[in-house]
C-alpha positions in Angstrom: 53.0 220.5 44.6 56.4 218.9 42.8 56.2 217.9 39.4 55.3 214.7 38.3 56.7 213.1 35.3 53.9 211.0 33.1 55.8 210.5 29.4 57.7 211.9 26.7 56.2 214.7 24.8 56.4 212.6 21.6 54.0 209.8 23.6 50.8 211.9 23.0 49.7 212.8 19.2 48.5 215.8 18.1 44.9 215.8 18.9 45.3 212.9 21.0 44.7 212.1 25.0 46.4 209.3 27.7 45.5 207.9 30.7 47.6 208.5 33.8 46.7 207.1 37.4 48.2 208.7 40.0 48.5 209.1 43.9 44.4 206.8 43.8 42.9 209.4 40.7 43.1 209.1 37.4 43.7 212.2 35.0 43.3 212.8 31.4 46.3 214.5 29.5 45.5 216.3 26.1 47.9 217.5 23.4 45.5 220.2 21.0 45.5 220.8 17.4 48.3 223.6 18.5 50.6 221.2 20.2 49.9 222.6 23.2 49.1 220.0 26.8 46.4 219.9 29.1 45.5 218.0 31.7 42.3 217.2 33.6 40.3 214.5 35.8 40.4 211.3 33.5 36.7 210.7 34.3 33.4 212.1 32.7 30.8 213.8 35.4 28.6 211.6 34.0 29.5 208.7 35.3 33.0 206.9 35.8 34.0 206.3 32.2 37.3 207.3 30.9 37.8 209.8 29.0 41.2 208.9 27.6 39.0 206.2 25.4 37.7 209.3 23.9 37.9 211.4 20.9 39.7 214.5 20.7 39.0 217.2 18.1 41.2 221.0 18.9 40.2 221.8 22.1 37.5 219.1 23.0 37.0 215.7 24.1 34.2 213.6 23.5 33.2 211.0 26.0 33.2 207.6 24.7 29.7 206.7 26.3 27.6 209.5 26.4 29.0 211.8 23.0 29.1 214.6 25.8 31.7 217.2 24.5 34.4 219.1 27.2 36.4 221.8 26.4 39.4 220.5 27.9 41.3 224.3 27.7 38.5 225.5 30.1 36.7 222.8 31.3 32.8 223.8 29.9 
C-alpha cells in the first residue's frame, strides 16, 4: 500500500487527534503524550460518531458520546 500524505507533523498537538477521510473511510490520527503518531478507524464501535471530536489523554481517546475509553497504541 503507498503512502499517503495527511498533514505536517506540527498540524497535530501533543495529545491531540484529526480527522482524515480517505479512499470512502474516515480514520483517526493521534500524536501521544511522547510525540509519537497513531492512526486508527475515525469512528467509535459504538455507533458512527467521530472520534477525532474526542479527548485524548497519553495513549487513549475518549469518545465524545458515549465517555468509552480506546487505547489507541493497541486498540483495547
Amino acid at each position: 500500500m503507498p503512502w499517503i500524505d495527511v498533514c505536517s507533523a506540527e498540524d497535530i498537538d501533543t495529545e491531540d487527534v484529526i480527522r482524515f477521510d480517505h479512499g470512502g473511510r474516515t480514520f483517526a490520527i493521534y500524536r501521544n503524550h511522547k510525540g509519537a503518531f497513531f492512526c486508527t478507524d475515525g469512528l467509535c464501535t459504538h455507533e458512527d460518531v467521530h472520534l477525532a471530536d474526542g479527548l485524548v489523554v497519553e495513549n487513549t481517546i475518549e469518545c465524545p458520546k458515549h465517555a468509552s475509553i480506546f487505547d489507541f497504541t493497541t486498540g483495547e
